[in-house]
N, CA, C and O atoms as CSV, one atom per row, in Angstrom:
chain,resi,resn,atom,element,x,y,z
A,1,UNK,N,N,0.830,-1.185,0.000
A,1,UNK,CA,C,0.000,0.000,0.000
A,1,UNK,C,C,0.872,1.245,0.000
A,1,UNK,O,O,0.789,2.129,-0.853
A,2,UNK,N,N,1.631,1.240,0.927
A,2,UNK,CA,C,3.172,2.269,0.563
A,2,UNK,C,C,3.582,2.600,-0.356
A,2,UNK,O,O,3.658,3.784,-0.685
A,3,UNK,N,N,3.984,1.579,-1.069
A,3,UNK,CA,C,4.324,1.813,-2.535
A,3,UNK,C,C,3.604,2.600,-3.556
A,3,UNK,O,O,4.027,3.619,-4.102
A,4,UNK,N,N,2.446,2.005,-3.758
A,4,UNK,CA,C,1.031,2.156,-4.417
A,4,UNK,C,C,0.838,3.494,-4.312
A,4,UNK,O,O,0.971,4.413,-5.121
A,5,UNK,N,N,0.388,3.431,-2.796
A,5,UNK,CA,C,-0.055,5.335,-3.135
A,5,UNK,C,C,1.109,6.303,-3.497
A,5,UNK,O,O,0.850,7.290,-4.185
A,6,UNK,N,N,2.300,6.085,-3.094
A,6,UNK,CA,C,3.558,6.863,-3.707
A,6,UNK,C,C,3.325,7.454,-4.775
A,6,UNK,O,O,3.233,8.648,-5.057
A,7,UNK,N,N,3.166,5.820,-5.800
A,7,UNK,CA,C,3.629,6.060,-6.957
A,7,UNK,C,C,1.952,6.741,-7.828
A,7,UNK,O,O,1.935,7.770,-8.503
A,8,UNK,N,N,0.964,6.028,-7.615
A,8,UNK,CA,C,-0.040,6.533,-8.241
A,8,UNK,C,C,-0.687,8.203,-7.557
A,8,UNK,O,O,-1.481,9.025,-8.013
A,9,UNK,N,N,-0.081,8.151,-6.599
A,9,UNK,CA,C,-1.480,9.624,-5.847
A,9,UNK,C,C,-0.341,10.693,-5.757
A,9,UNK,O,O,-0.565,11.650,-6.498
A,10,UNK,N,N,1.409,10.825,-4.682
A,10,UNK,CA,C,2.323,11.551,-4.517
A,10,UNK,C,C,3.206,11.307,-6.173
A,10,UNK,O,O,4.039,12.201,-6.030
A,11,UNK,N,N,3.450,10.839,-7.238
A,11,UNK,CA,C,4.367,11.051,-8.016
A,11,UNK,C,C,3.435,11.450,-9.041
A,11,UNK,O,O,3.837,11.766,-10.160
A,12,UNK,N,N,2.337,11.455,-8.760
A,12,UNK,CA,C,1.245,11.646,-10.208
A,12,UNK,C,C,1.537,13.080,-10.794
A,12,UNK,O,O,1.678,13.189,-12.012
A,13,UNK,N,N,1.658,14.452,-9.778
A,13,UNK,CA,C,1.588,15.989,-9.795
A,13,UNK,C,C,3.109,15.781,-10.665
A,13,UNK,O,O,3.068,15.840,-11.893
A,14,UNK,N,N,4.015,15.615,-10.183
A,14,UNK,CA,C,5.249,15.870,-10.851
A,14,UNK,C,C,5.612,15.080,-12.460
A,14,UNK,O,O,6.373,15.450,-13.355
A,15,UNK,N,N,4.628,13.741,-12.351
A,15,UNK,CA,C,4.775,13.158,-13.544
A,15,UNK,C,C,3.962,13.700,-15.040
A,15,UNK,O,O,4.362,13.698,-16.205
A,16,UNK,N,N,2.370,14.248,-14.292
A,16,UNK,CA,C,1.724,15.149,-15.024
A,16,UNK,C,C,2.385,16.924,-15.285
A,16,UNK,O,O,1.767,17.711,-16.001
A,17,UNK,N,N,3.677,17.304,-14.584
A,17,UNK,CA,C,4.510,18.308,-15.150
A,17,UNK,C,C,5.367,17.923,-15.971
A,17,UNK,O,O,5.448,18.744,-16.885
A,18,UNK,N,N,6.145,16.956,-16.115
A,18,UNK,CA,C,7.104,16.595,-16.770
A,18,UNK,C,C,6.420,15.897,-17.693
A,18,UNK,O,O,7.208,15.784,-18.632
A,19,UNK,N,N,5.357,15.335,-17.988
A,19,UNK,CA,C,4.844,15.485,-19.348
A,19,UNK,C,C,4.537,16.611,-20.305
A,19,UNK,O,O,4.737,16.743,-21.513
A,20,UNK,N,N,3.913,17.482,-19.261
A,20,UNK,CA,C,3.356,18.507,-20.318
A,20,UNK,C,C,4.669,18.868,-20.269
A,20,UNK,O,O,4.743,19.074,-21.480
A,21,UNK,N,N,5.846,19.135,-19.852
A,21,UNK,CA,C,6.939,19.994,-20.215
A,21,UNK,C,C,7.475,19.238,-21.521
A,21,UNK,O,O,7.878,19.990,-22.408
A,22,UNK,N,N,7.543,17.775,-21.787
A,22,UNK,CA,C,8.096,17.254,-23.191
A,22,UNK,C,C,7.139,17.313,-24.567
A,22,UNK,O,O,7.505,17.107,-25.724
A,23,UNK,N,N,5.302,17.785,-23.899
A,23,UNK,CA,C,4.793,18.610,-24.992
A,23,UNK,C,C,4.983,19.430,-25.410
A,23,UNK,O,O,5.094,19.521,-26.633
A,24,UNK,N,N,5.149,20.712,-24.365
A,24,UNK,CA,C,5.832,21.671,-25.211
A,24,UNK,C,C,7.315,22.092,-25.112
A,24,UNK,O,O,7.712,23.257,-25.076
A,25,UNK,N,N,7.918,21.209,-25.080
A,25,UNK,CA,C,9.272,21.081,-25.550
A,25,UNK,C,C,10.057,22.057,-24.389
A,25,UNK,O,O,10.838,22.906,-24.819
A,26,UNK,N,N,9.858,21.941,-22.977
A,26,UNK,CA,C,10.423,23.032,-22.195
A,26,UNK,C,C,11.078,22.158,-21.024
A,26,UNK,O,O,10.566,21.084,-20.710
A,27,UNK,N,N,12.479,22.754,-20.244
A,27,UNK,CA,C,12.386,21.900,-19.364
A,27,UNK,C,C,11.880,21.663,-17.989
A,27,UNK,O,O,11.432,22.688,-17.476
A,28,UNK,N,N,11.821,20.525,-17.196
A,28,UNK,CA,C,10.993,20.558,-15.940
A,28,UNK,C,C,10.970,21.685,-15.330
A,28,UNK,O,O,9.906,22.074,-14.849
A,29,UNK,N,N,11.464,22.009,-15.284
A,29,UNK,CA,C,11.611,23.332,-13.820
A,29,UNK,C,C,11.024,24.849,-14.356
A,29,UNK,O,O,10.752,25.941,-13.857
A,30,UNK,N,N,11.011,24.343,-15.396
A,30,UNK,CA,C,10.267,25.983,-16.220
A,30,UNK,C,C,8.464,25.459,-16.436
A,30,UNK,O,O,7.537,26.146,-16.866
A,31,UNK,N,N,8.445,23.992,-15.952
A,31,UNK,CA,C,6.640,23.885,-16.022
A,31,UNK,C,C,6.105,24.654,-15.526
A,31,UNK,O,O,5.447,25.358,-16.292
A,32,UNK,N,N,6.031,24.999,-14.093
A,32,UNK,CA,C,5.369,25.465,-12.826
A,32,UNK,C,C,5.260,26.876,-13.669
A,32,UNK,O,O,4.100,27.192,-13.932
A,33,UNK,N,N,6.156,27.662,-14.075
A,33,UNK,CA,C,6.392,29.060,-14.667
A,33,UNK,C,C,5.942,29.110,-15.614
A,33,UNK,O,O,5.792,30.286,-15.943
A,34,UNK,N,N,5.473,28.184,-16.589
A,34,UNK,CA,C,4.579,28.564,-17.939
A,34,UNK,C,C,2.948,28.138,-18.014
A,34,UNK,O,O,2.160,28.595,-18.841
A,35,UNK,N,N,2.602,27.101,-16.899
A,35,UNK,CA,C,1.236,26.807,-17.068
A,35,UNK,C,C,0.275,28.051,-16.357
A,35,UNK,O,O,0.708,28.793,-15.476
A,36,UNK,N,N,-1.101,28.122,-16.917
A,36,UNK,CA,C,-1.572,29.327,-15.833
A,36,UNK,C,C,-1.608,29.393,-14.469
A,36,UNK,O,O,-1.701,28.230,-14.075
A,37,UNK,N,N,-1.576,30.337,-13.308
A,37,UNK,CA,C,-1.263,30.148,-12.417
A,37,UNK,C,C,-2.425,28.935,-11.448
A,37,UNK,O,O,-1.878,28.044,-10.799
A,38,UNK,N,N,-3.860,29.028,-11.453
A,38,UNK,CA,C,-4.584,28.479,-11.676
A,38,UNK,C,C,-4.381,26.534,-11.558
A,38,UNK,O,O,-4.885,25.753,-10.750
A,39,UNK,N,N,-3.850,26.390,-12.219
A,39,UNK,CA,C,-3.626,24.694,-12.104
A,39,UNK,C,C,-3.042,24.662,-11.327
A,39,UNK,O,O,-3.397,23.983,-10.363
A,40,UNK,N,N,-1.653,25.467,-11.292
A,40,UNK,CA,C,-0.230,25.221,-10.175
A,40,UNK,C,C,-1.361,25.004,-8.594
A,40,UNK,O,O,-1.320,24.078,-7.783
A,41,UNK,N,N,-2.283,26.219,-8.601
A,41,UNK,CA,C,-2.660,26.229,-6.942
A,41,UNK,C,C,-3.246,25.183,-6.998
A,41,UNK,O,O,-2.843,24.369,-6.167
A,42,UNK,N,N,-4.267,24.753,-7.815
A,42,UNK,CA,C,-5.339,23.534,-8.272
A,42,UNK,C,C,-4.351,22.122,-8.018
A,42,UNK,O,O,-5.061,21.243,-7.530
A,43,UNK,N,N,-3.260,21.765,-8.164
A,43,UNK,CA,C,-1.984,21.631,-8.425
A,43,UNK,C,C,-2.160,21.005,-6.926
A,43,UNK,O,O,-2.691,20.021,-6.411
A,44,UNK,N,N,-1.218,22.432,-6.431
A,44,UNK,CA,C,-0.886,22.312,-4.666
A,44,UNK,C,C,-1.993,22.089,-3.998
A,44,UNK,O,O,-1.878,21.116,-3.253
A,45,UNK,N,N,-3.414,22.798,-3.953
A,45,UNK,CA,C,-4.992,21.729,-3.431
A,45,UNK,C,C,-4.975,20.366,-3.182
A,45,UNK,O,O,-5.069,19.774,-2.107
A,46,UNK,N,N,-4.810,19.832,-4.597
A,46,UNK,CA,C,-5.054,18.533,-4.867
A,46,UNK,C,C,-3.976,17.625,-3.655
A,46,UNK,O,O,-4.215,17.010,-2.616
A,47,UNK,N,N,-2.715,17.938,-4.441
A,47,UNK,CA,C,-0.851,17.136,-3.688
A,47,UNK,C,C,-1.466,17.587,-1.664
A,47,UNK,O,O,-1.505,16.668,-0.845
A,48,UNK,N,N,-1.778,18.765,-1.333
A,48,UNK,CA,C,-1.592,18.752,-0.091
A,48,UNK,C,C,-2.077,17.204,0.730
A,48,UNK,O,O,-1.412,16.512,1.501
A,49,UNK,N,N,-3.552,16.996,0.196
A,49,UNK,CA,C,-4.271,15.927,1.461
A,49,UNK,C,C,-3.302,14.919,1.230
A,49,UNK,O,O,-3.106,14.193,2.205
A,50,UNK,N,N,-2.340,14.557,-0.254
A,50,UNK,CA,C,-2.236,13.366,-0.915
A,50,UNK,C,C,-0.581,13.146,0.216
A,50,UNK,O,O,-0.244,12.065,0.699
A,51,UNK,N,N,0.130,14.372,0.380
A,51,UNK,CA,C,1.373,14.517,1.378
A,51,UNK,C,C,1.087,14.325,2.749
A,51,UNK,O,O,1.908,13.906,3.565
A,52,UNK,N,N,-0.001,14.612,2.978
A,52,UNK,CA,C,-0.390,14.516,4.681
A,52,UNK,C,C,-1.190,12.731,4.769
A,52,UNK,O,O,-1.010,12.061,5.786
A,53,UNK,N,N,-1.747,12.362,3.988
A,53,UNK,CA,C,-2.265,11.168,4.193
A,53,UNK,C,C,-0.903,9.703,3.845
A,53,UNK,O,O,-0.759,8.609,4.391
A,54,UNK,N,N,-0.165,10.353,2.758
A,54,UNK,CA,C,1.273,9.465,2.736
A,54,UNK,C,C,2.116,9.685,4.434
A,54,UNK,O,O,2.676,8.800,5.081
A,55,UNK,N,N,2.030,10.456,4.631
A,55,UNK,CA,C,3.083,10.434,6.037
A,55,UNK,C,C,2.231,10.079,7.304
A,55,UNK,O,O,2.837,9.940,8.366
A,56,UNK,N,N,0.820,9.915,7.271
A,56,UNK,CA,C,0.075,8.844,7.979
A,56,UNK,C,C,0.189,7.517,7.573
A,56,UNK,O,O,-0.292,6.710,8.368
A,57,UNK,N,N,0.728,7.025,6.480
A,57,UNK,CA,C,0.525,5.373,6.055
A,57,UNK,C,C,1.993,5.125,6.321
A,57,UNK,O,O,2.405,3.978,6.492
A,58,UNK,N,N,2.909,6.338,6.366
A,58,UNK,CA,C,4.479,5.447,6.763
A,58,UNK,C,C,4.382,5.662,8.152
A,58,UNK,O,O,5.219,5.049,8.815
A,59,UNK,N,N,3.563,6.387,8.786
A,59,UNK,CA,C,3.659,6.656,10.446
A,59,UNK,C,C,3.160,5.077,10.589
A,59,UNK,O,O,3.894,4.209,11.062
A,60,UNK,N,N,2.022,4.863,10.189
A,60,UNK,CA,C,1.475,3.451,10.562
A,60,UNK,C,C,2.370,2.273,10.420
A,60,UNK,O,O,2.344,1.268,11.131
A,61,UNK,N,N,3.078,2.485,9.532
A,61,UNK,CA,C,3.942,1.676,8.484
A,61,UNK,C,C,5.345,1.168,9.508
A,61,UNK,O,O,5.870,0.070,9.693
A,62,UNK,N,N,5.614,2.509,10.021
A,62,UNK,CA,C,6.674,2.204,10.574
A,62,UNK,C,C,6.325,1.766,12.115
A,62,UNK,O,O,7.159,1.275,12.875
A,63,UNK,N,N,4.747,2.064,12.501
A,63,UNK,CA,C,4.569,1.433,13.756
A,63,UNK,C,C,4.062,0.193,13.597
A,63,UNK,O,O,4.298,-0.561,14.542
A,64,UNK,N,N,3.371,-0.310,12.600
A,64,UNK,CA,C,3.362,-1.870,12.564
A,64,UNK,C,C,5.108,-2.602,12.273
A,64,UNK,O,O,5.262,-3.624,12.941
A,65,UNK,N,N,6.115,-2.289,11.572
A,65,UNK,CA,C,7.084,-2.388,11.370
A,65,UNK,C,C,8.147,-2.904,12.879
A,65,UNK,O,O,8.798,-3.946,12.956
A,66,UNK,N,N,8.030,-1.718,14.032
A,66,UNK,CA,C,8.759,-1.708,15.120
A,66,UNK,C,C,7.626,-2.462,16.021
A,66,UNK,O,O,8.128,-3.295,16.775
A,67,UNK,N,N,6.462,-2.370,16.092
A,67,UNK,CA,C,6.092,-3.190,16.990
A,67,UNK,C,C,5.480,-1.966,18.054
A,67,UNK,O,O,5.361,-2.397,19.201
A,68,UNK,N,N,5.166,-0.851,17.922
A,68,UNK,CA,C,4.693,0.061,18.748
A,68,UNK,C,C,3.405,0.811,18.505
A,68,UNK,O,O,2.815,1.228,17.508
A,69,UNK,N,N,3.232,0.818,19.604
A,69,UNK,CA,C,1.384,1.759,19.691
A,69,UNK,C,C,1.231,2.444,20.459
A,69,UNK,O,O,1.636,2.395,21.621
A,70,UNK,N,N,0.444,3.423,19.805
A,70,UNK,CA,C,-0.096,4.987,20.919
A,70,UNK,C,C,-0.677,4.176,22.019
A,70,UNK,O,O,-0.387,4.523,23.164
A,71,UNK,N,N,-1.550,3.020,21.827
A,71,UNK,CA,C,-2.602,3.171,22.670
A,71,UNK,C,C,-1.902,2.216,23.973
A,71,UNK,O,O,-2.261,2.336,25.145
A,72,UNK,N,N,-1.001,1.407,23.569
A,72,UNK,CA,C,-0.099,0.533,24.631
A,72,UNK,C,C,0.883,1.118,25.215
A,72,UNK,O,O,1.999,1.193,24.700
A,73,UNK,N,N,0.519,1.705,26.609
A,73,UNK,CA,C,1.558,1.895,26.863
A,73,UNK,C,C,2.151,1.503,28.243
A,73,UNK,O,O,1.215,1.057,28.906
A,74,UNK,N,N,3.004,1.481,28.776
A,74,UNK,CA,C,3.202,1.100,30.435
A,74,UNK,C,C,2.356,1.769,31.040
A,74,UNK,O,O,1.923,2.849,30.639
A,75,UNK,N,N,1.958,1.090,32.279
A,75,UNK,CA,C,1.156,1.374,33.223
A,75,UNK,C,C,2.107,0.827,34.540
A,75,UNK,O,O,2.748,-0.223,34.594
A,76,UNK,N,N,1.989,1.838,35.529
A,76,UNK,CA,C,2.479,1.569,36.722
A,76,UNK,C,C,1.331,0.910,37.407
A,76,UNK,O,O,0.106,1.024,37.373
A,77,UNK,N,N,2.378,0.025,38.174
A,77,UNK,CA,C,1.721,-1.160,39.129
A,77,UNK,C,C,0.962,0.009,40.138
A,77,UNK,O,O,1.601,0.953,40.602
A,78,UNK,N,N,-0.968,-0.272,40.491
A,78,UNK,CA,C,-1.444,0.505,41.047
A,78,UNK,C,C,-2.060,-1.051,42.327
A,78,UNK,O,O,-2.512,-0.968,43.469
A,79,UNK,N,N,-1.881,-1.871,41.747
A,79,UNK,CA,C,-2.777,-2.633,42.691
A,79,UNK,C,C,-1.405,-3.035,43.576
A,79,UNK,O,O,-0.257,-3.140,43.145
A,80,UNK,N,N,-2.013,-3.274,45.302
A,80,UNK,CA,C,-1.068,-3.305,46.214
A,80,UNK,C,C,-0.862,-5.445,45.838
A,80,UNK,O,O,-1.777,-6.229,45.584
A,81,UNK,N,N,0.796,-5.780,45.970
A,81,UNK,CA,C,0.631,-7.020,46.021
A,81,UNK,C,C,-0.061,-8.192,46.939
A,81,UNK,O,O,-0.296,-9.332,46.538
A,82,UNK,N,N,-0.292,-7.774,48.023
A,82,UNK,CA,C,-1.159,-7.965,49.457
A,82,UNK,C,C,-2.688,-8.824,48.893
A,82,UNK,O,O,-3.066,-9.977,49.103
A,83,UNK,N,N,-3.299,-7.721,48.128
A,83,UNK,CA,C,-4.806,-8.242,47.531
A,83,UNK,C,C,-4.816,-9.205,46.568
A,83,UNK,O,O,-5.604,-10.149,46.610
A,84,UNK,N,N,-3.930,-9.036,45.617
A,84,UNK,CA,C,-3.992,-10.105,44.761
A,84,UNK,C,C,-2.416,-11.225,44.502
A,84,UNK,O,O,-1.705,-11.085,43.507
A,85,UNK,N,N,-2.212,-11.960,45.271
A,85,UNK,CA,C,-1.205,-12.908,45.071
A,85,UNK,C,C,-1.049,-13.357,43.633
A,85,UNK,O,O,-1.942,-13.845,42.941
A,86,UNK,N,N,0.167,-13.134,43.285
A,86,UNK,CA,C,0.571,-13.442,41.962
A,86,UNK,C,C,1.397,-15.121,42.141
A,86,UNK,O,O,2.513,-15.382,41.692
A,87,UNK,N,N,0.550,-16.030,42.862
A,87,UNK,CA,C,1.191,-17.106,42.992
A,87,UNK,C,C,0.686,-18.159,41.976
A,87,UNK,O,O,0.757,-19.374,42.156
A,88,UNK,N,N,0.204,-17.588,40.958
A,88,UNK,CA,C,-0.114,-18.425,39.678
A,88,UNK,C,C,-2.072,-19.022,40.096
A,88,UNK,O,O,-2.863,-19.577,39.333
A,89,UNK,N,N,-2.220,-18.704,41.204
A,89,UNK,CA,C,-4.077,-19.306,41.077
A,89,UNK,C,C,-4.964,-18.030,40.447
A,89,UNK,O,O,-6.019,-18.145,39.822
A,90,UNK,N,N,-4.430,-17.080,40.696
A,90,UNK,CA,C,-5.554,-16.204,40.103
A,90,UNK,C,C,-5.289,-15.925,38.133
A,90,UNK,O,O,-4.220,-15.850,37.527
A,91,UNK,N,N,-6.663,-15.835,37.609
A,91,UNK,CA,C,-6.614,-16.032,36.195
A,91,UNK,C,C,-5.671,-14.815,35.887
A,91,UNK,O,O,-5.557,-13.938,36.744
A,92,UNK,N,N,-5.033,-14.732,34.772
A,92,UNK,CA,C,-4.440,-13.496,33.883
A,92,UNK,C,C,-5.793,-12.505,33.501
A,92,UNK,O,O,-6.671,-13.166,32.948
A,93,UNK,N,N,-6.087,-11.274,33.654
A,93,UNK,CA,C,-6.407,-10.117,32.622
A,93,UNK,C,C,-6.700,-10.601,31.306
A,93,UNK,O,O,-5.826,-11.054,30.567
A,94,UNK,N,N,-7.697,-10.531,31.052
A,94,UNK,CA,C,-7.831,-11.057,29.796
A,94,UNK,C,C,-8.047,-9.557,28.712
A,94,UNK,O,O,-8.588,-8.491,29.004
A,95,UNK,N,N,-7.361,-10.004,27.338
A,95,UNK,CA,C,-6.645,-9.053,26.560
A,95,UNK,C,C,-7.829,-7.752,25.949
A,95,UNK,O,O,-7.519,-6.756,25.297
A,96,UNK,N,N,-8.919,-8.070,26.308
A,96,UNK,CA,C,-9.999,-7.011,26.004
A,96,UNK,C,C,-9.624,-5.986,26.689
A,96,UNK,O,O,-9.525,-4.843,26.242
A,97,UNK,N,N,-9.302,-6.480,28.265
A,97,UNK,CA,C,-9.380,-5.189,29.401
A,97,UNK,C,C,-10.099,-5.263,30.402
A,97,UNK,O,O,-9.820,-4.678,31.449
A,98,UNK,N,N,-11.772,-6.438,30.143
A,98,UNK,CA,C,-12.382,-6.327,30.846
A,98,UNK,C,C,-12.132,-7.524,31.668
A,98,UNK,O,O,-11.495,-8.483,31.233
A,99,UNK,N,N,-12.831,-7.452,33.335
A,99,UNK,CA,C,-12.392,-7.880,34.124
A,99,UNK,C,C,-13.122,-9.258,34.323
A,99,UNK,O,O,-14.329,-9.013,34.305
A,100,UNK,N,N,-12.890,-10.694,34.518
A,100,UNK,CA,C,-13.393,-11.501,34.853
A,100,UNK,C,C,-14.633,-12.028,35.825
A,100,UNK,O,O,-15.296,-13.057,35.704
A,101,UNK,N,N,-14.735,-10.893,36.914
A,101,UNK,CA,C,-15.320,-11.098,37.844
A,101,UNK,C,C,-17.077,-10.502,37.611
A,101,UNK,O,O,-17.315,-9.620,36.786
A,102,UNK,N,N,-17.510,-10.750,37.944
A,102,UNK,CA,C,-19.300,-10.539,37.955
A,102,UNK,C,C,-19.338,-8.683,38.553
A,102,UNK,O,O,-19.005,-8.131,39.603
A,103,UNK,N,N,-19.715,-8.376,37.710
A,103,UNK,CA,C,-20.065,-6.894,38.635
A,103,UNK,C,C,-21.255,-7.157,39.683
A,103,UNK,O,O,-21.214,-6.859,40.877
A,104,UNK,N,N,-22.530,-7.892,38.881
A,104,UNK,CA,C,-23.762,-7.789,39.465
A,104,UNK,C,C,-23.703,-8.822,40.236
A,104,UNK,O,O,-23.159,-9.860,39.859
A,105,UNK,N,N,-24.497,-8.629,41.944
A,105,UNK,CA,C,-25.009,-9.909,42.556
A,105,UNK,C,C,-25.359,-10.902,42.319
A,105,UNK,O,O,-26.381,-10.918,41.632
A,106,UNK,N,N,-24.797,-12.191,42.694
A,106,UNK,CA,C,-25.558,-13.069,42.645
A,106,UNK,C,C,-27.016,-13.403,42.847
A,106,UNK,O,O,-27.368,-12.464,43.561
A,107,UNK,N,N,-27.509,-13.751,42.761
A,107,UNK,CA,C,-28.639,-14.034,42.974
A,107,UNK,C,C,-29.153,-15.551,43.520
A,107,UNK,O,O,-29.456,-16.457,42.743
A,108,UNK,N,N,-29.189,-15.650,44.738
A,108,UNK,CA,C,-29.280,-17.525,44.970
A,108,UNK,C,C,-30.894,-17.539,45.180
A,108,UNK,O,O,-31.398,-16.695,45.921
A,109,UNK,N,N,-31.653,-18.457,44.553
A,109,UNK,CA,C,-32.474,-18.832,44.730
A,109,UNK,C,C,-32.709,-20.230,45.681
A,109,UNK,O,O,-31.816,-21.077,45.697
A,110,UNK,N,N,-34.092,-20.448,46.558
A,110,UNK,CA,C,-34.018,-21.359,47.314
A,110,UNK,C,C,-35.116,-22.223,47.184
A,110,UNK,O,O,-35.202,-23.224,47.894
């Protein structure tokens, strides 16, 4: 997907200058200076979302890559060791977040 949008959405603006510059026979760097001003901004409109949404897919890119996330992060030990013995009987946290135990009363019927 990196690749992809690079080449089709971020190289498209510069590839559509350097064409029209070998239409009319001029070189790259004199495109921007001969088309009306008009496209150039139409131009920079278009490229802005296409630069800000590429450096969100390598931000992602490089955090699936390293193994890191906003939303994981250390948490300091808040529970005292006293209440809950970590001597292997009590279950693990399970990876949702939510807690194993019943909020609501039992209810015994007789």
């Amino acid at each position: 997907m990196l690749v992809t949008f690079f080449i089709f959405r971020v190289l498209l603006f510069p590839y559509l200058y350097y064409v029209y510059g070998r239409y009319a026979s001029i070189p790259f760097h004199m495109v921007p200076l001969t088309v009306p001003w008009h496209c150039n901004v139409g131009a920079a409109l278009l490229m802005a979302p296409q630069l800000y949404w590429f450096s969100l897919i390598c931000r992602g890119a490089l955090r699936l890559f390293t193994g890191t996330s906003r939303s994981q992060r250390p948490r300091a030990p808040t529970v005292d060791a006293k209440e809950h013995p970590t001597d292997g009987s009590a279950l693990p946290q399970p990876a949702n977040g939510y807690s194993t135990r019943s909020t609501e009363p039992e209810l015994t019927t007789h």
